[in-house]
Structure formats: C-alpha cells, structure tokens
Backbone as JSON, one array per atom type, in Angstrom:
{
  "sequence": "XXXXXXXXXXXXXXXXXXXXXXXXXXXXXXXXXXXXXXXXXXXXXXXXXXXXXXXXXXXXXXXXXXXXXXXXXXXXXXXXXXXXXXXXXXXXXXXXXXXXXXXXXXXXXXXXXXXXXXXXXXXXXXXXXXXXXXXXXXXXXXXXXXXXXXXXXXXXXXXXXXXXXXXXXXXXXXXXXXXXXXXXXXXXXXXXXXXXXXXXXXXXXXXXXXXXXXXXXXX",
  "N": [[96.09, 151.72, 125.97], [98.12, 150.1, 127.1], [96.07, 148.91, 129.52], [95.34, 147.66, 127.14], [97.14, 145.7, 126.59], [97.46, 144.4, 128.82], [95.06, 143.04, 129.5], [94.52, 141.56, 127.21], [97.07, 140.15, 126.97], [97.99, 137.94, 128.37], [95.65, 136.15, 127.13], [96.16, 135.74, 124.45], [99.24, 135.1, 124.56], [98.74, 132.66, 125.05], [97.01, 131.75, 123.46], [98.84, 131.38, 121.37], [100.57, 129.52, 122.28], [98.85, 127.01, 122.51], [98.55, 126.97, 119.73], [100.65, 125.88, 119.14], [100.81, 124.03, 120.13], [99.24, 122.45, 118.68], [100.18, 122.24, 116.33], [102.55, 120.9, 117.22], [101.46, 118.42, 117.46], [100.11, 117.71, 115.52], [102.15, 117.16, 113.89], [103.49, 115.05, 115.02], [101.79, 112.98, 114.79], [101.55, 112.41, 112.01], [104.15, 111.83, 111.49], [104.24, 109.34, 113.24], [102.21, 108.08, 111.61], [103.73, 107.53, 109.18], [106.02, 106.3, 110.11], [104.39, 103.99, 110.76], [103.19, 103.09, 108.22], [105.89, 102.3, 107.06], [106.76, 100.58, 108.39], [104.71, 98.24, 107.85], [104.96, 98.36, 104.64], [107.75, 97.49, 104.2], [109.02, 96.36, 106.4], [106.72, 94.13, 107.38], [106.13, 92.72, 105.01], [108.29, 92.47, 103.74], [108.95, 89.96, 105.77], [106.99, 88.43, 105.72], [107.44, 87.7, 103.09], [110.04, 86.36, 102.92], [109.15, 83.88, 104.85], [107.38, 82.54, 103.14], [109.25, 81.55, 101.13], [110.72, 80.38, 102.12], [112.1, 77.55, 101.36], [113.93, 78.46, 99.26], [116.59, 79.29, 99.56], [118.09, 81.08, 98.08], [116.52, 83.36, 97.28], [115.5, 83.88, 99.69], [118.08, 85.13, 100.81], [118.16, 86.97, 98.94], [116.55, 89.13, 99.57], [116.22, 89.18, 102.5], [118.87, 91.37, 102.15], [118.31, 93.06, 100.54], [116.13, 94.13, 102.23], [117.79, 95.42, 104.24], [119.54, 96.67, 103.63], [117.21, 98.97, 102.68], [116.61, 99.45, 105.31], [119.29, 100.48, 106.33], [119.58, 103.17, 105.15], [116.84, 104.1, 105.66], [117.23, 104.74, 108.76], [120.14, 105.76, 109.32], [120.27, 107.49, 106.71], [117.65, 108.98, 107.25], [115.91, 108.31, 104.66], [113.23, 107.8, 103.6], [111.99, 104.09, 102.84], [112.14, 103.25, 100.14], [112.31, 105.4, 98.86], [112.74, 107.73, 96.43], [114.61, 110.24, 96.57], [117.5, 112.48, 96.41], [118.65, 110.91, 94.27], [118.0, 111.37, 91.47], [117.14, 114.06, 89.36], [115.68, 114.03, 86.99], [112.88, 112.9, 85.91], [112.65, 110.92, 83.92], [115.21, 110.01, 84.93], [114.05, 109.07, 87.2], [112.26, 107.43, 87.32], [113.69, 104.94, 85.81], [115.44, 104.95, 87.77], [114.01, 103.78, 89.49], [112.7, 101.29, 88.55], [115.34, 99.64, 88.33], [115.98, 99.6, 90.91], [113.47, 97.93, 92.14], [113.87, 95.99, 89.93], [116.14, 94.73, 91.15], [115.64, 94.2, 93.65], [113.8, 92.28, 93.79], [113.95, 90.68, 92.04], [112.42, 90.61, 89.17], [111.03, 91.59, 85.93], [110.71, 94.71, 84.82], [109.03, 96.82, 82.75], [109.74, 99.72, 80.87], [107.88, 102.55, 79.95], [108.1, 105.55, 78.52], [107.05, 108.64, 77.94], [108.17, 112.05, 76.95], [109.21, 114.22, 79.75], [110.48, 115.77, 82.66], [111.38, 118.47, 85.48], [111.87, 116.86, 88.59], [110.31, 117.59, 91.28], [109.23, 118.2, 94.89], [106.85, 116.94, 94.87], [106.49, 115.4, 92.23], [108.62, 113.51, 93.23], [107.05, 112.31, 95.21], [104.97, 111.24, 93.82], [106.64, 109.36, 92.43], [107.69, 107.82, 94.59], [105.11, 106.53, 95.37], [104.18, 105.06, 93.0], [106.55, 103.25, 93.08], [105.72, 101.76, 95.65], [103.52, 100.97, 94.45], [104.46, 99.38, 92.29], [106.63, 97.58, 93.44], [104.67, 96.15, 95.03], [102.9, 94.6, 93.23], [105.33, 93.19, 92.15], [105.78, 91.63, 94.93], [103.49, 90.14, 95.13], [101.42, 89.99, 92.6], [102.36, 87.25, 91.57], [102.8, 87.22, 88.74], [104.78, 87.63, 85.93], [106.39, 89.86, 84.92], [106.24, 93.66, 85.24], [104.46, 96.43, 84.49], [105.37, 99.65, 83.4], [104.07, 102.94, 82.5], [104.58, 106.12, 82.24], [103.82, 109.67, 81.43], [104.3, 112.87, 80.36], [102.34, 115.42, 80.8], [100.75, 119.11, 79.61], [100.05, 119.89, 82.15], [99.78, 117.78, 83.98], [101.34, 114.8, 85.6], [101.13, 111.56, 84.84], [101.24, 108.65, 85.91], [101.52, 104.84, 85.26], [100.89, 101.83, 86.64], [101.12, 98.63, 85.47], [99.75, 94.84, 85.84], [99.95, 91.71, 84.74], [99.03, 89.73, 86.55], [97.65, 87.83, 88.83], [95.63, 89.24, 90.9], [92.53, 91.47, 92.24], [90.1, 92.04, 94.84], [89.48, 95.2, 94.86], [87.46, 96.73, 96.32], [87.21, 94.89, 98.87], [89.83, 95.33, 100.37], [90.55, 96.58, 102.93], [89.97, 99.78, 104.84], [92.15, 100.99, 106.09], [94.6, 99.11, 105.16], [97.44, 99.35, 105.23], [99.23, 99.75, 102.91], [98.26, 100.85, 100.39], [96.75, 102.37, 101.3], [98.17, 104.2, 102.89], [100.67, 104.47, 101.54], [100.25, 104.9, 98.8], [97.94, 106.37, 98.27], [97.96, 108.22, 100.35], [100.21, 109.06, 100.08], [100.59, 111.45, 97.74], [98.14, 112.43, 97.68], [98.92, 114.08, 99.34], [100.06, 116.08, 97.86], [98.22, 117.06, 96.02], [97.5, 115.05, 94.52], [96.42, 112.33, 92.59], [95.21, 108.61, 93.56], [93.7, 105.69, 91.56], [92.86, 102.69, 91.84], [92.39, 99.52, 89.82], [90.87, 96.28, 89.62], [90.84, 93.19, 89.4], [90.05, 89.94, 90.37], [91.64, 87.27, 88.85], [92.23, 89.5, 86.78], [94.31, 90.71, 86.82], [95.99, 93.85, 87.36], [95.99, 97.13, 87.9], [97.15, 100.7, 88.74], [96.73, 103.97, 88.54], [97.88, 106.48, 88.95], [98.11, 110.41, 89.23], [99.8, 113.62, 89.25], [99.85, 117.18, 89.24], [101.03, 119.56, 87.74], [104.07, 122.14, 88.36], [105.27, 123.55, 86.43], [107.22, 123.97, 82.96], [106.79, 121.95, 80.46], [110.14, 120.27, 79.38]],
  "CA": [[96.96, 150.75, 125.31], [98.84, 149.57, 128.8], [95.33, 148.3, 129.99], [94.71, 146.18, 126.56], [97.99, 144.61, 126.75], [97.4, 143.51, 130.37], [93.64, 142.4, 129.42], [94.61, 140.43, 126.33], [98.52, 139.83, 126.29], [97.56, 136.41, 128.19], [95.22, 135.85, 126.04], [96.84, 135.91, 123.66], [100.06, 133.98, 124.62], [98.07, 131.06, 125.5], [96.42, 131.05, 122.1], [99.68, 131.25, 120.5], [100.99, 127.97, 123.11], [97.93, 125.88, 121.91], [98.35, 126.52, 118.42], [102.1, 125.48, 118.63], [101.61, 122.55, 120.86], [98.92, 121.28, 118.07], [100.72, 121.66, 115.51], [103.62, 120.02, 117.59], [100.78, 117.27, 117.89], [99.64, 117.21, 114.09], [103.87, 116.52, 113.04], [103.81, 113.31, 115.39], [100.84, 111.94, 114.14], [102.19, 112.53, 110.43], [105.19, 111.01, 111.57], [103.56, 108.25, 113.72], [101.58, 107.29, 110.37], [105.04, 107.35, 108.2], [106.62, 105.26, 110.45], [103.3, 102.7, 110.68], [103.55, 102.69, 106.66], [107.3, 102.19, 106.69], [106.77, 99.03, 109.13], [103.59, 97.43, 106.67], [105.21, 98.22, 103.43], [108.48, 97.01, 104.1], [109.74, 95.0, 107.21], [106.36, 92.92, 107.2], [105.97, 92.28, 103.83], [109.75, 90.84, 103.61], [108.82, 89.01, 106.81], [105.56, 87.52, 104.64], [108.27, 86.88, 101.67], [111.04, 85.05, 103.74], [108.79, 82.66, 105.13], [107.34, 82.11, 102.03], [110.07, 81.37, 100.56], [111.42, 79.42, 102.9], [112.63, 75.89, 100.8], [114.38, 79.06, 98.32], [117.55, 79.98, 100.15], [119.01, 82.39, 98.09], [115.58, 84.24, 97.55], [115.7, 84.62, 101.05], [119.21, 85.88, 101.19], [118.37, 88.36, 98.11], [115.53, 89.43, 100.36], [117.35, 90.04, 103.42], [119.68, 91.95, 102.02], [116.85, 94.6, 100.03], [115.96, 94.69, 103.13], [118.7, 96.07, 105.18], [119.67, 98.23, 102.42], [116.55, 99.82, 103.12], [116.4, 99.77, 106.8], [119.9, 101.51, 106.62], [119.29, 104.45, 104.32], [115.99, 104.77, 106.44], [117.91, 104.85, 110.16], [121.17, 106.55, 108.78], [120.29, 108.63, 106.16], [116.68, 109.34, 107.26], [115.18, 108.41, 103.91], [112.28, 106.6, 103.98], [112.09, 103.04, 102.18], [112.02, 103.07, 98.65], [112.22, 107.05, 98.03], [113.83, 108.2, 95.12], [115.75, 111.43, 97.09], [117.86, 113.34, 95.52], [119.54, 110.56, 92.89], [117.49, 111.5, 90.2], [116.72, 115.34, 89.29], [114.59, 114.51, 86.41], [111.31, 112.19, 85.31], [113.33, 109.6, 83.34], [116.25, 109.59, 85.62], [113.32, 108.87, 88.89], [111.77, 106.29, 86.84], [114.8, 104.6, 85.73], [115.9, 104.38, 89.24], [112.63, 102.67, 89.82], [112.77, 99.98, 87.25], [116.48, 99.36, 88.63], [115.74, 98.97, 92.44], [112.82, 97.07, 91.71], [114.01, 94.64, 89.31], [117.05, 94.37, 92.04], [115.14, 93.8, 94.83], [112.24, 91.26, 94.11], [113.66, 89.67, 90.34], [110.97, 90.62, 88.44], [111.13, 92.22, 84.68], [109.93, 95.79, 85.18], [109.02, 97.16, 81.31], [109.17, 101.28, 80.88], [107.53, 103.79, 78.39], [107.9, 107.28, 79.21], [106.58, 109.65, 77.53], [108.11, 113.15, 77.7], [110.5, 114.34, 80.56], [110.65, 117.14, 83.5], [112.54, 117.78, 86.28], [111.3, 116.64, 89.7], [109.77, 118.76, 92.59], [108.53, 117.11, 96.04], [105.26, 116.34, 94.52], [106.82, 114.91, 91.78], [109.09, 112.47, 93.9], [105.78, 111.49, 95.92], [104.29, 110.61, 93.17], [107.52, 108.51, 92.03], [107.6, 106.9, 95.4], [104.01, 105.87, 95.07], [104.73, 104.55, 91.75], [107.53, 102.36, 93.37], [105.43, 101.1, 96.06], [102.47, 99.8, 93.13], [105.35, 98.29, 91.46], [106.86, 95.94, 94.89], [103.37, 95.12, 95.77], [102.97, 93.38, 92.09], [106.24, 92.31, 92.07], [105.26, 90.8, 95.52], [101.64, 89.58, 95.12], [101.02, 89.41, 91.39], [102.61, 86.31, 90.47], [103.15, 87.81, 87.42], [106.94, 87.66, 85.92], [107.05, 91.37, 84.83], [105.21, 94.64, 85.26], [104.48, 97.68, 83.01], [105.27, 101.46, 84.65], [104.12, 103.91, 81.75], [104.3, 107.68, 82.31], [103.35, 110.39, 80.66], [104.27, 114.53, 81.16], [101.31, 116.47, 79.88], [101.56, 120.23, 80.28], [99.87, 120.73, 83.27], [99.87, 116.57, 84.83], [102.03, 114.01, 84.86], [100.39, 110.77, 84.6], [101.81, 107.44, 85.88], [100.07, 103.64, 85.42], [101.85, 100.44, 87.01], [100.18, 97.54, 85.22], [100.34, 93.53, 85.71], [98.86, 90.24, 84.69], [98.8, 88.33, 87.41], [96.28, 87.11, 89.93], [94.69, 90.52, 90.32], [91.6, 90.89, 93.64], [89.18, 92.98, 94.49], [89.54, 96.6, 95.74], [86.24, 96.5, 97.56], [87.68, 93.8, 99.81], [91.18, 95.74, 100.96], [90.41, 96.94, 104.53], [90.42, 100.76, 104.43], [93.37, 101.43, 107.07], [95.95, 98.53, 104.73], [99.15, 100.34, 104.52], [100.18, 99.3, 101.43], [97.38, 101.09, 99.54], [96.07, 103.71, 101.61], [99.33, 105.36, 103.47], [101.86, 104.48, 100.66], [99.84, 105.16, 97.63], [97.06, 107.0, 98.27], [98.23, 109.34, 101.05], [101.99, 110.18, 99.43], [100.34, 111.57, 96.56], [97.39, 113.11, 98.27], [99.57, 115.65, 100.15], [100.81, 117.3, 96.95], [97.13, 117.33, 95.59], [97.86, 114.49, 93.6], [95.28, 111.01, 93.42], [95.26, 107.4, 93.24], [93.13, 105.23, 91.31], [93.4, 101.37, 91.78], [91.5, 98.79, 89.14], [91.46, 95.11, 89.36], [89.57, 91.98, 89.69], [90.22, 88.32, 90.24], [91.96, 86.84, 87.26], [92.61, 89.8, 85.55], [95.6, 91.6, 86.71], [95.63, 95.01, 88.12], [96.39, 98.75, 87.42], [97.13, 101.57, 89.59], [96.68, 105.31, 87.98], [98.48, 108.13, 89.5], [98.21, 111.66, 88.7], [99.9, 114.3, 89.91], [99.73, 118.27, 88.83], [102.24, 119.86, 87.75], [104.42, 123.33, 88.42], [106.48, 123.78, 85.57], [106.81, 123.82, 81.94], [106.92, 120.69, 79.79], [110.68, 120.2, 78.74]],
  "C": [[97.54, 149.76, 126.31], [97.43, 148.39, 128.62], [95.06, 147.31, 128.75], [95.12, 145.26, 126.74], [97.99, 144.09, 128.23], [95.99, 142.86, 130.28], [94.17, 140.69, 128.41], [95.86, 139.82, 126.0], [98.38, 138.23, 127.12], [96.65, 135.6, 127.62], [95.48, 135.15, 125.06], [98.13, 134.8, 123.61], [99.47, 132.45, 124.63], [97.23, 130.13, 123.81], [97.55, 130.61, 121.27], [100.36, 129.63, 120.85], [99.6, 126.94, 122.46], [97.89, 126.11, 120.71], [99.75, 125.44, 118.19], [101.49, 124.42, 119.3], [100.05, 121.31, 119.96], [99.39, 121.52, 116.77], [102.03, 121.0, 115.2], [102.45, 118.27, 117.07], [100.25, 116.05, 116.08], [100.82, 116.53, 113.32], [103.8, 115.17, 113.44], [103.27, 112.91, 115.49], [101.12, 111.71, 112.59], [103.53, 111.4, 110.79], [105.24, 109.79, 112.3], [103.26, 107.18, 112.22], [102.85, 106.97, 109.38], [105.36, 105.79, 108.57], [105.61, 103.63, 110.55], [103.49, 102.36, 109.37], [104.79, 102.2, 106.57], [107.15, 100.26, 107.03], [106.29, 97.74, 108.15], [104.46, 97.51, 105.38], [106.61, 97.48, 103.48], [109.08, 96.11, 104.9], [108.71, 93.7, 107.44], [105.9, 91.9, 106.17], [106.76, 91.35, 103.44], [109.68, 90.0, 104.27], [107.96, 87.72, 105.81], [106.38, 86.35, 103.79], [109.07, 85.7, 102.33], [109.87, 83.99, 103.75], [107.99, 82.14, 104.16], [107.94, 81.3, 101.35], [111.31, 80.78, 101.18], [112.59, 78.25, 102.3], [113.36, 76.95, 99.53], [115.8, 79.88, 99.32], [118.14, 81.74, 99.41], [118.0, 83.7, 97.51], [115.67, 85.46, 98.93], [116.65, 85.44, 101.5], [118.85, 87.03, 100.67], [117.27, 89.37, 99.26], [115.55, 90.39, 101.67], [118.18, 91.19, 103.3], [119.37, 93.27, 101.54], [116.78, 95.24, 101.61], [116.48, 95.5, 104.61], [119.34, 97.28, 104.6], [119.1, 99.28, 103.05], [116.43, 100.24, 104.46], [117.9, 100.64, 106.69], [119.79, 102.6, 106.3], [117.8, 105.12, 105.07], [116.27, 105.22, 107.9], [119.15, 105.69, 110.04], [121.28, 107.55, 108.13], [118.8, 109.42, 105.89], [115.99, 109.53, 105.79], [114.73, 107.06, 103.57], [112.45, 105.49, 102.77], [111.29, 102.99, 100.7], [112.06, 104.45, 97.72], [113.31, 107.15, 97.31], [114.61, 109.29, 95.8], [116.35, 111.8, 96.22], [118.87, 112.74, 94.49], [119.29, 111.4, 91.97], [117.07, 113.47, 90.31], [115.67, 115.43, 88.02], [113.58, 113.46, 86.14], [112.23, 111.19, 85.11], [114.47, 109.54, 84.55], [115.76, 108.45, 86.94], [112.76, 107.4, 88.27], [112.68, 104.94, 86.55], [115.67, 103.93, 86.76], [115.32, 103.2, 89.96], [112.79, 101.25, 89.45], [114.19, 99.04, 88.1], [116.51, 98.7, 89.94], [114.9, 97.85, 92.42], [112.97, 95.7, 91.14], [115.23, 93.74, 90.65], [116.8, 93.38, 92.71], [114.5, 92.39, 94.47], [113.09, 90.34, 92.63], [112.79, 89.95, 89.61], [111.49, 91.58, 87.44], [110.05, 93.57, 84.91], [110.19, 96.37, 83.5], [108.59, 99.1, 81.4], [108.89, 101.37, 79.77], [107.65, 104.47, 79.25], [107.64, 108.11, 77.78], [107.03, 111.28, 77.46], [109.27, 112.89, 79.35], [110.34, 115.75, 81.29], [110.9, 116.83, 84.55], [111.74, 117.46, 87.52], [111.19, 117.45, 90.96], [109.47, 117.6, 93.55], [107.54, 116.14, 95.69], [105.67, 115.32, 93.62], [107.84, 112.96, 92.51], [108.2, 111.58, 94.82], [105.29, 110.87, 95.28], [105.17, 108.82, 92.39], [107.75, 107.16, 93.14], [106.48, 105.93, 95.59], [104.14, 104.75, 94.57], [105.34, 103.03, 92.39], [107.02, 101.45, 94.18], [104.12, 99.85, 94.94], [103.51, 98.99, 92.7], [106.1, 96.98, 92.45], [105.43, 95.47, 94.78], [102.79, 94.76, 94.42], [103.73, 92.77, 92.05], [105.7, 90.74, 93.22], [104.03, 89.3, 95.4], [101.29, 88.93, 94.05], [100.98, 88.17, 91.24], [103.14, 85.74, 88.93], [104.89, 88.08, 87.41], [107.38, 88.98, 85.67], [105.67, 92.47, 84.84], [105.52, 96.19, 84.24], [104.61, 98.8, 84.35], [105.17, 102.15, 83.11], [103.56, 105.26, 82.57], [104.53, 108.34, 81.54], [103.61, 111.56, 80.91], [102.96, 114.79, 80.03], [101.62, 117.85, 80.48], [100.91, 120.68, 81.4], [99.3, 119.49, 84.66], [100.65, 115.91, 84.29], [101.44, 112.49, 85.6], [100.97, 109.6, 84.78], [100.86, 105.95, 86.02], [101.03, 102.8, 85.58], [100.39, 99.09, 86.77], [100.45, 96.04, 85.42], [99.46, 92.98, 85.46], [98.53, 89.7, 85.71], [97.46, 88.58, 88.21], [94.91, 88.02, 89.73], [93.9, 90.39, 92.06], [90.95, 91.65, 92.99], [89.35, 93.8, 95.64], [88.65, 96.56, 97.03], [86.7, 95.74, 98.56], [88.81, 94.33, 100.75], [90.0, 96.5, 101.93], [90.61, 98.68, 104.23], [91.94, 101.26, 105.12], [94.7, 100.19, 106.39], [96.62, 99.73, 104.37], [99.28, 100.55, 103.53], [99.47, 100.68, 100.89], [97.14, 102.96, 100.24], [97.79, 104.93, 101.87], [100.39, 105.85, 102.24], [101.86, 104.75, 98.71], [99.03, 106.45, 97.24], [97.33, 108.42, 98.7], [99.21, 110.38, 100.55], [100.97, 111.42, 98.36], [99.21, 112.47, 96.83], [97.57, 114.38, 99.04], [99.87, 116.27, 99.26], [99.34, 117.37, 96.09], [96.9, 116.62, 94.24], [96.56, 113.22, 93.83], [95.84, 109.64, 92.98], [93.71, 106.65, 92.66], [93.53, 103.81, 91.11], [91.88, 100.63, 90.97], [92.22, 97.48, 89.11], [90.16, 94.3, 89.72], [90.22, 90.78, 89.75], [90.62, 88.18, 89.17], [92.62, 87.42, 86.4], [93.69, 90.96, 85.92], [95.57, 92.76, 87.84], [96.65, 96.29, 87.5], [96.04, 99.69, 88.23], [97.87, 103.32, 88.63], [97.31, 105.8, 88.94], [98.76, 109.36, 88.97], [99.15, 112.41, 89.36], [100.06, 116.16, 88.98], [100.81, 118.73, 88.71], [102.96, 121.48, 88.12], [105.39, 124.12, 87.49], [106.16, 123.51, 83.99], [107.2, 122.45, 81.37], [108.7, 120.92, 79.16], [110.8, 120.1, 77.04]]
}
C-alpha cells in the first residue's frame, strides 16, 4: 500500500493540478467570450447609433444614457447588459420587463402575446436574454417602427419568436464569429440545451425562433 502511494501519489497530484488549471483555463475563455459579446452587443452598437444619429440630439442623449445604465449594472452589480436577473420570477413578468426596457431604450413599439406562464430557471432567463438581444438588434437595424415578441409555454418547451417588417438580409452573409447573433443569441441559449433559429431575406423582415426545454410543470 506504502509503495503504491509513493509510485502513484505524484501521479496523481499532477493529474489533479492539470485538470484544475484547465478548467481554471476553460472559465476565462467563457468569460473572455462574455465580455467580447458584452463589448459588440452593446458599447459598439450605441457607438454605430450615436454617430448615426448625429443631426438627432436628443436620440443621442436617450442613447447615452441606455447606455450607462447598462454599463453600470454590468461594472457594479455584475449583471451583464440587458439580463433580466432576478426582477422577474415568472414568464410574463421576464417578458414584460423586456417589452419595457426595450421600448425605453431604442423608442420603438414592442407588441406582446404570451401564451401561458411559468416561473423562470437559468435556462429560462437565457433564453429571455436572447429574446432581448433579437428584439435591440431590430429595434436597431430593422427600420421597422415596432416588433412582435410572441411566446408560448408548452409542457415540456417554451417557445419564443421576435418578429419585424423592416429591411430584413441575408443569414448566409453574417460572418460566423458576429457577436450579435452567434455569442448573444445562439450561444446564451445553447448552454441550457436550448437553440436558435434565424429567418430573413432582403425586403422581407426577419424572425428569430428560440426554444428552450423545459424543467417544470406548466402553470
């Protein structure tokens, strides 16, 4: 017994030091990529808007001011830009919140259906944050004066679609590494075993599916 633990007890430690120091390595690449999404979805996007919107002063002010919001609540109260956290505890409350910040932030007529109602888990709030980013980046981009958010509980997914008129592109064309899409849509939503589906085209608008699974019973 003596002789194993002197054969394999360094062994051993050393395996245990390289598992920890990669899955020290795997956190601050997770949290590397956060903070790269945080940057793209929100401080250069408003950058984009301002100067846009240059000859619109008090755009720009409203603009500014979203945007410090968010930069404090992300530097102060370590929650990232645009997450629902722990206002809301259920479906309608998270959505609700949505619609509210949203219309705040950007001006834009945000139109709900909901469907059904349950309370919110992590996965659930990923999927809500998602949600929130499809809905800025129409507000942004579209052109379009208001956007649709319908969700849905079913009993074992809950089902969100952010729809608009405006401009619209083409998927095929987005770069695979854009923020917007991949980190802040795709990815949130992907860690709780949840997906994204984005549809659009030139001309005719756009619509972004989100699923996510659920752990609980249907209220």
């Amino acid at each position: 017994m003596a002789a194993s633990v002197i054969i394999f007890g360094p062994w051993w430690l050393s395996l245990v030091r390289e598992l920890i120091a990669e899955r020290q390595a795997r956190a601050l690449a997770e949290e590397r990529a956060q903070m790269a999404a945080h940057v793209h979805d929100s401080v250069l996007q408003t950058l984009a808007l301002i100067q846009r919107s240059a000859d619109d002063p008090q755009n720009v002010v409203r603009l500014a001011r979203a945007q410090e919001r968010e930069l404090r609540a992300w530097l102060f109260e370590g929650r990232p830009p645009g997450a629902i956290g722990e206002d809301a505890t259920m479906l309608a409350e998270g959505v609700g919140l949505l619609q509210r910040q949203v219309e705040a932030d950007h001006g834009i007529t945000v139109q709900v259906v909901l469907v059904g109602d349950c309370e919110l888990d992590d996965a659930l709030r990923a999927l809500l944050d998602a949600a929130r980013e499809a809905t800025v980046n129409a507000a942004k981009w579209s052109g379009a004066d208001q956007v649709s958010v319908y969700a849905e509980v079913e009993p074992h997914t809950v089902m969100l679609y952010v729809r608009d008129r405006g401009r619209g592109f083409d998927p095929d064309a987005v770069p695979d590494d854009r923020q917007g899409i991949a980190q802040s849509i795709r990815a949130r939503v992907a860690r709780f075993g949840g997906s994204a589906v984005v549809r659009s085209a030139p001309g005719e608008g756009a619509e972004v599916q989100l699923s996510m699974p659920r752990r609980e019973r249907v209220k």
